[in-house]
C-alpha positions in Angstrom: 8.8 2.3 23.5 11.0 -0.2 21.5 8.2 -2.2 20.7 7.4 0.3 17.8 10.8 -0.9 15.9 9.7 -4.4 15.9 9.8 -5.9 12.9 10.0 -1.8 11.3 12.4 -2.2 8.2 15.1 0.9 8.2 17.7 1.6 5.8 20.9 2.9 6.3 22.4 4.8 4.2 26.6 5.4 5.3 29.9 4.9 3.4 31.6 4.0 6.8 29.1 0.4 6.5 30.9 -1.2 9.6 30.6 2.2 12.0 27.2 2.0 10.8 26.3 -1.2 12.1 28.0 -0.9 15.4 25.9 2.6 15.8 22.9 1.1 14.7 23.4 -2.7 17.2 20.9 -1.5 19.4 18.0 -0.8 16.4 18.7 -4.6 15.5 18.3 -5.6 19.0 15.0 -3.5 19.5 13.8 -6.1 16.8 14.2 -3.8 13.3 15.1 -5.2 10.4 18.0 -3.7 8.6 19.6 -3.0 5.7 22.9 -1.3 5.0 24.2 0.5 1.4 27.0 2.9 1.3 25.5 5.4 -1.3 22.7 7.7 -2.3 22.4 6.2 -5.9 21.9 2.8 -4.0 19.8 3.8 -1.3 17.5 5.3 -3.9 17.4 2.1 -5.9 16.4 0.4 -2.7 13.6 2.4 -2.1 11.9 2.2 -5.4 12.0 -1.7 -4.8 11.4 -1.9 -1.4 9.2 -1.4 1.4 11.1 0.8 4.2 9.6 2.3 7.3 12.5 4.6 8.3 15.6 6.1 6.1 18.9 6.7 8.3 21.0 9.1 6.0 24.8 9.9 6.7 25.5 13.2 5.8 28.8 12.8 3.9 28.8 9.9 1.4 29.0 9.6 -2.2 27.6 11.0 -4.9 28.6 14.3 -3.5 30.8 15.7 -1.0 27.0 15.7 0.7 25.6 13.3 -0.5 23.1 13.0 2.0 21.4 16.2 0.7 21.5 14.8 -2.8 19.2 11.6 -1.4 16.7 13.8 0.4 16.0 16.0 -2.5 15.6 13.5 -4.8 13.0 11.7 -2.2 11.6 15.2 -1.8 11.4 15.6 -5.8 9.9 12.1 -6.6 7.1 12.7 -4.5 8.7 9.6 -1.1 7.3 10.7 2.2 9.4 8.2 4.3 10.4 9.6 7.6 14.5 10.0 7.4 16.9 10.8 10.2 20.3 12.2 9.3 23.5 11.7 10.9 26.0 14.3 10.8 29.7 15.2 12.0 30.6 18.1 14.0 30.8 21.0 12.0 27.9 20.1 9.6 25.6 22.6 11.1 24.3 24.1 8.1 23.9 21.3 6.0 21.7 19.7 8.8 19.2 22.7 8.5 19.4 22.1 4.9 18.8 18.6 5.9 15.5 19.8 7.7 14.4 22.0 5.1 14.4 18.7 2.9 11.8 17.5 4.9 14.3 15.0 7.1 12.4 14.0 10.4 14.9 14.4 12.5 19.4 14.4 13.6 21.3 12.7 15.2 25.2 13.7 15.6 27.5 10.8 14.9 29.4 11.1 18.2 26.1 10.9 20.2 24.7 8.1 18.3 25.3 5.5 20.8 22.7 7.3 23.2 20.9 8.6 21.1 19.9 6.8 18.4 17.7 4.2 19.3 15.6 6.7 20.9 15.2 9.5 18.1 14.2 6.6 15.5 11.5 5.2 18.2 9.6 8.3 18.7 9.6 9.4 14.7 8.6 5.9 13.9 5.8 6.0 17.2 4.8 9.1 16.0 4.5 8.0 12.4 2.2 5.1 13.1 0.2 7.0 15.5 -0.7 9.0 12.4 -1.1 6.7 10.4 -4.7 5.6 10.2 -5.8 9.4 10.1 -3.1 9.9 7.2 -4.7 6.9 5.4 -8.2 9.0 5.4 -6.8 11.5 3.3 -4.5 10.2 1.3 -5.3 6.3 0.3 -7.2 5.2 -2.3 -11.1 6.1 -2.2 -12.1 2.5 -1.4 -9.3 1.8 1.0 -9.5 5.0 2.6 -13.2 4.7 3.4 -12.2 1.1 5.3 -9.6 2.7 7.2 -11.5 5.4 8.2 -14.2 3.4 9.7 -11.7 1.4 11.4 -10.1 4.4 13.0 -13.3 5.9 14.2 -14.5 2.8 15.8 -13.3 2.3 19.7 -15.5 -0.7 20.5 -12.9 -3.4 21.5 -15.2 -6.6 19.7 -16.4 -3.7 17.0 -12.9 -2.5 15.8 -11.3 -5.9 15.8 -14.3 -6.8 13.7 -13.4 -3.5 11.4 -9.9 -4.2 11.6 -10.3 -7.1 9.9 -12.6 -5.7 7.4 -10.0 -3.7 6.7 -7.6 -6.2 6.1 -9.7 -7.7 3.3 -10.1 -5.0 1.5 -6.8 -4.3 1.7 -6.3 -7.3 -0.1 -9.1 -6.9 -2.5 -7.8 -4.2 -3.7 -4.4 -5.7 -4.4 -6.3 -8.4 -5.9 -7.5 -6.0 -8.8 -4.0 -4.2 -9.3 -2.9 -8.2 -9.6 -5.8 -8.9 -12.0 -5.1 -5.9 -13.8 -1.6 -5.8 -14.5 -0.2 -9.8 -14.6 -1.0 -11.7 -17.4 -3.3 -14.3 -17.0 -2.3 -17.9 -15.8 -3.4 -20.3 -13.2 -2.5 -19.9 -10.0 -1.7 -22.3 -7.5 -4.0 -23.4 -5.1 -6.7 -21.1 -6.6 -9.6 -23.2 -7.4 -13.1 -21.6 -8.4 -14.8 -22.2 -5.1 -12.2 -19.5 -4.0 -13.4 -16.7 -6.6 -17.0 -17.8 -7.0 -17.6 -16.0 -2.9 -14.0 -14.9 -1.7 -13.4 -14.7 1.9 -10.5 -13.4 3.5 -8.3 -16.0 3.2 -9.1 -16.6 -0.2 -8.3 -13.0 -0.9 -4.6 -13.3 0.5 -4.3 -17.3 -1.1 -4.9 -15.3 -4.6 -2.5 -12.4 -3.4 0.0 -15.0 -2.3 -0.4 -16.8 -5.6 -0.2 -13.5 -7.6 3.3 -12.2 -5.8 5.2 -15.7 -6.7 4.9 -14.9 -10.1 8.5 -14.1 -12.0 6.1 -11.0 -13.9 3.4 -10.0 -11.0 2.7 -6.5 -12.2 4.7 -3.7 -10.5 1.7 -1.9 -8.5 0.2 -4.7 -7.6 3.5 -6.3 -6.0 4.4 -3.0 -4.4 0.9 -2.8 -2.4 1.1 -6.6 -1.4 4.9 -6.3 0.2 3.7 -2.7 2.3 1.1 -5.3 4.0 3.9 -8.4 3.5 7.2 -7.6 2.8 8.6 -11.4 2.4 7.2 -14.9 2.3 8.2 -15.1 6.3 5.6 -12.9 6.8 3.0 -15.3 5.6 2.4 -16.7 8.9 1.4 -13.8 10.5 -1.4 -13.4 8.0 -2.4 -17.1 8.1 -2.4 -16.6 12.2 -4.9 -13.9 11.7 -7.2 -15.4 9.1 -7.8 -18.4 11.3 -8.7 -15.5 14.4 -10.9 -14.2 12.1 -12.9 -17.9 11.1 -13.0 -18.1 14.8 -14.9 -15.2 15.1 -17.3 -15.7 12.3 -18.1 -19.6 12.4 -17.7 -20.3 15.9 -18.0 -16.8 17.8 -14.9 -16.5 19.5 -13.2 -13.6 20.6 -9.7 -12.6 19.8 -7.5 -12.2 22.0 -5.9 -9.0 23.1 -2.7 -9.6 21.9 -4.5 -10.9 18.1 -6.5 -7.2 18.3 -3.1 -5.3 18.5 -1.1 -7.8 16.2 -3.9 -6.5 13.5 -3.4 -3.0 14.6 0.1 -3.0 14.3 -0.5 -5.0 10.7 -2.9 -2.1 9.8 -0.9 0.9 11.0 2.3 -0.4 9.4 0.6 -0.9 6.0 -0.8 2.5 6.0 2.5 4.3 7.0 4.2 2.6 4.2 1.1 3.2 1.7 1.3 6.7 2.6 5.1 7.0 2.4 5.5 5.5 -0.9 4.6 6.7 -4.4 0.8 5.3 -4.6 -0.6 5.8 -7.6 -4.1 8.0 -8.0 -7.2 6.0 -8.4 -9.2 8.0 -10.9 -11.6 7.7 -13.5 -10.9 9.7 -17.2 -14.4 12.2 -18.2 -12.6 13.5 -21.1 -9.7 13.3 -23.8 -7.8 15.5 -25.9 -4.8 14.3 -28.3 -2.4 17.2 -29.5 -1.2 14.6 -32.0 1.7 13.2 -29.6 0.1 13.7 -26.0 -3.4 12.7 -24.2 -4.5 15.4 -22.1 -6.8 13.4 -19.7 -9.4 15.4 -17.7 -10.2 12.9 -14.2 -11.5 12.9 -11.3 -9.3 11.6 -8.7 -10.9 9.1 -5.8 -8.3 9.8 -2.9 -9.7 9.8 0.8 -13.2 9.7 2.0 -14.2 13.1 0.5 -15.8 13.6 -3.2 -13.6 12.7 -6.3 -11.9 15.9 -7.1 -11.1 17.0 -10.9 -7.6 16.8 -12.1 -5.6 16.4 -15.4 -2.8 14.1 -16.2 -0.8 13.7 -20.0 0.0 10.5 -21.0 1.4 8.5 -24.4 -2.0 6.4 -24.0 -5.6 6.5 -24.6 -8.1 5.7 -22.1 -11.6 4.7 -22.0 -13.4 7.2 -20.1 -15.7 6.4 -17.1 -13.6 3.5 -16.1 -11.2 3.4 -12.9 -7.5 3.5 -13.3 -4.4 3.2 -11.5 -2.4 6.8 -12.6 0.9 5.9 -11.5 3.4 8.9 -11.6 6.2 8.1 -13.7 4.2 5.0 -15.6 1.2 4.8 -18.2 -2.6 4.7 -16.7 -3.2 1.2 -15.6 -7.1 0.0 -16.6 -8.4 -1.8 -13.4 -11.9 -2.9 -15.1 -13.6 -5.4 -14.9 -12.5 -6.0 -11.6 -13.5 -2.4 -10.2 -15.7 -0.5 -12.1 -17.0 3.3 -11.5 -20.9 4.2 -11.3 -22.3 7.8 -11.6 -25.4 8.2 -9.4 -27.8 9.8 -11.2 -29.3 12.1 -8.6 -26.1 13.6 -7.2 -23.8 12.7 -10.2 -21.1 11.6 -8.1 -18.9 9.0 -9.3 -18.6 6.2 -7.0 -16.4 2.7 -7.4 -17.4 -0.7 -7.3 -15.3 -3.8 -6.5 -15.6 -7.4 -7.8 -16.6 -9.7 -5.0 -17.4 -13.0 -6.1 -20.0 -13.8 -8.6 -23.7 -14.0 -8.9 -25.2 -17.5 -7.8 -25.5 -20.3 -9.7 -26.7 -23.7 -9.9 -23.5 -26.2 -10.1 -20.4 -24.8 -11.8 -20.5 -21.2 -13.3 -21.0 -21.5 -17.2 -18.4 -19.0 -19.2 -21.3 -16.1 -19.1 -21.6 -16.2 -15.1 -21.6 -12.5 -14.6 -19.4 -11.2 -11.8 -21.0 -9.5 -8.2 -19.8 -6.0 -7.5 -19.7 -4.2 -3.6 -19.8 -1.0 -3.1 -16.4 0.5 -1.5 -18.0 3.3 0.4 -20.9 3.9 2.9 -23.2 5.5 0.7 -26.3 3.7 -0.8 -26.5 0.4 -2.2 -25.9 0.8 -6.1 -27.5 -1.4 -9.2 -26.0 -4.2 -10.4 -22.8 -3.2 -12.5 -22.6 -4.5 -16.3 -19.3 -4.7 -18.1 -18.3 -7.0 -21.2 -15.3 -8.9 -19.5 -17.1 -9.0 -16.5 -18.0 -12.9 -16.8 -16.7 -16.4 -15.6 -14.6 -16.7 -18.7 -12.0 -14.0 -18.0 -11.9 -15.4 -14.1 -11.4 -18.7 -15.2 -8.2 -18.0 -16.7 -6.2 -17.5 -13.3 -7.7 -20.4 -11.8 -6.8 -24.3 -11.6 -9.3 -27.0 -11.9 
C-alpha cells in the first residue's frame, strides 16, 4: 500500500517540529515528500502557494490554545478540499469530533502515531486517488472534465493509455491559455513558431515549461501547471512520457506497463490536487448590471461533463459577455479569449467552448493575419470555424523566438 505516498506531498502542521519528524520518519521513507511549519497562520500560507496532497494537523498549536481547529475551519471556509488528518493528545476527545465535523479525514492519537500513522495517511490518500478521476467529472473545468471522463470510462489497456495521454495534453492546453491569458507577453525560450503553428504534446509542456520560469507567470496559470508538476525535478518525468507517447504515434510502439501506470498515477495525482484546491469556475458572462460600484454578472458556469449551469458572481470589473473566463474566488474574472472562445449552437442554444490548437495552414511562414484553428473540448458535434479579432498570428508571435 505505500506505493500510494510516493512522491505525495504532505504538510505538517505541529509546534513540537522535531517530535513531528521522528512521528512522521516512516511517511518520508514510504517515499512522500515533506514539509514541516509549526503554525496555522503558516500552514495556511503554504497551502495558498503550494500544491499538497495531504494536511497532518496537530491539535494544540498556535494561533489558539487549538489551533488546529482554527486551520480546518479556515480550509473549510475558503472553499480547500485537501484531505487532513489530525493528531491529538489524550484527553482531546471533543475537540477531535469537532475536528471531524470540520471535514478532517481522519485521527490519529499522538501516542499511537508510531503504528499508526503511516497506515491512516496510506488509505485516505488511496482512497482519495481512487476517486479521483470520477471527482474530476464533476468538478473540473468543462473541457478538462470531458478528457478525464473519457479516460476513466475507457478499460482497453492500448485504448486508455492512448486517452491517458490525451488527457495529458489537454491538461496542458488548458494551462497553456490560463499562461496566455494572464502573463504578459514576451518570448519564450525555446518556443519557436513551428511549435505553435500545430502543437503537439511536447510542445504544449515546452510552452508550459517556458511560461512557469517566468519571475510574473500569472497566478492561475502557475497554480494548474505545479498540481501536474510541482518543481523543475519533475520535468523528467513528463519528458519520459512525451517520448512514450512519439513512440506510439510515429513508430507504433506500445508502452510499457510500468509507462501506462506512471501516466495513471500522473493523472490521478493531478486531479486530486485540481479538485482539492480552489479552481476557479470556467464560465461565460450572458448579462451585466452595474449598481454604480458593483457588476452583477449573470453566467453560465462550464464545470463537469453536464450542461453549463446559470450562476451569478459580483465583481469591481466589467466583462464582455459571451466570452470564457476564469472566475477565480477571491480575484477579478480572468478573460481567457482568444485562446478559448465559447460558441452557442444554434439549434439547442447550448454554449459550448472552443480551444486554440494551432493555426490554419499556410504556405511558408504565417503572415501577421494567419488566423488561429480552434478544437472542440467536448464530444458533441464538430462546430464552425471560430472568428475573434486577436485571434491571428500577430498576438502569437509575441511569445515566441525567431
Amino acid at each position: 500500500m505505500t506505493q500510494h505516498l510516493a512522491d505525495m506531498r504532505i504538510l505538517i502542521a505541529d509546534d513540537q517540529t522535531d517530535v513531528a519528524r521522528t512521528l512522521c520518519r516512516p511517511l518520508q521513507k514510504a517515499g512522500a515528500r515533506l514539509r514541516f511549519v509549526q503554525d496555522g497562520q503558516t500552514a495556511l500560507r503554504e497551502i495558498t502557494t503550494r500544491p499538497f496532497d495531504l494536511v497532518l494537523i496537530d491539535m494544540k498549536m498556535p494561533p489558539e490554545e487549538w489551533g488546529g481547529l482554527w486551520l480546518l475551519r479556515q480550509l473549510k471556509d475558503g472553499g480547500w478540499r485537501i484531505p487532513s488528518l489530525v493528531l491529538s493528545g489524550e484527553g482531546a476527545k471533543q475537540q477531535v469530533i469537532e475536528a471531524l465535523r470540520l471535514d478532517a479525514a481522519d485521527w490519529v492519537v499522538k501516542d499511537d502515531a508510531g503504528e499508526e500513522l503511516l497506515e491512516r495517511c496510506t488509505t485516505t490518500l488511496a482512497g482519495r486517488l481512487g476517486t479521483s478521476l470520477k471527482i474530476a467529472t464533476h468538478q473540473l473545468p468543462t473541457p478538462l472534465a470531458h478528457r478525464f471522463a473519457r479516460y476513466a470510462r475507457t478499460t482497453d489497456p492500448d485504448k486508455k493509455v492512448r486517452e491517458g495521454f490525451y488527457t495529458l495534453e489537454s491538461v496542458l492546453r488548458f494551462a497553456a491559455a490560463l499562461g496566455f491569458s494572464s502573463t504578459p507577453p514576451v518570448p519564450l525560450k525555446g518556443v519557436t513558431p513551428n511549435h505553435l503553428a500545430a502543437p503537439s504534446l511536447g510542445s504544449w509542456f515546452a510552452l508550459c515549461a517556458a511560461l512557469a520560469a517566468l519571475p510574473d507567470a500569472g497566478d492561475d496559470f502557475a497554480r494548474m501547471f505545479s498540481w501536474l508538476v510541482p518543481e523543475p525535478s519533475s520535468h523528467p518525468s513528463i519528458q519520459s512520457l512525451i517520448k512514450a507517447r512519439n513512440a506510439l504515434e510515429h513508430d507504433g510502439v506500445t508502452p510499457t506497463l510500468a509507462q501506462a501506470d506512471q501516466l495513471d498515477s500522473l493523472l490521478r495525482r493531478f486531479a486530486h490536487r485540481a479538485c482539492a484546491s480552489r479552481c476557479g469556475d470556467l464560465a461565460v458572462p450572458i448579462s451585466m448590471v452595474y449598481d454604480g460600484t458593483t457588476y452583477t454578472i449573470e453566467i453560465l458556469s462550464l464545470r463537469g461533463v453536464g450542461k453549463p449551469v446559470p450562476d451569478k458572481v459580483m465583481t469591481q470589473e466589467a466583462v464582455i459577455t459571451g466570452q470564457p473566463y476564469l472566475v477565480p474566488r477571491d480575484a477579478a474574472p480572468l478573460p481567457l479569449a482568444p485562446w478559448l472562445l465559447a460558441h452557442t449552437e444554434s439549434n439547442s442554444g447550448t454554449v459550448r467552448c472552443l480551444q486554440f490548437n494551432g493555426l490554419h495552414r499556410t504556405k511558408g511562414r504565417p503572415t501577421a493575419h494567419t488566423s488561429f484553428k480552434y478544437a472542440k473540448t467536448d464530444e458533441g458535434e464538430d462546430v464552425p470555424t471560430a472568428n475573434h479579432p486577436q485571434a491571428e498570428w500577430q498576438t502569437l508571435a509575441q511569445w515566441t523566438t525567431a
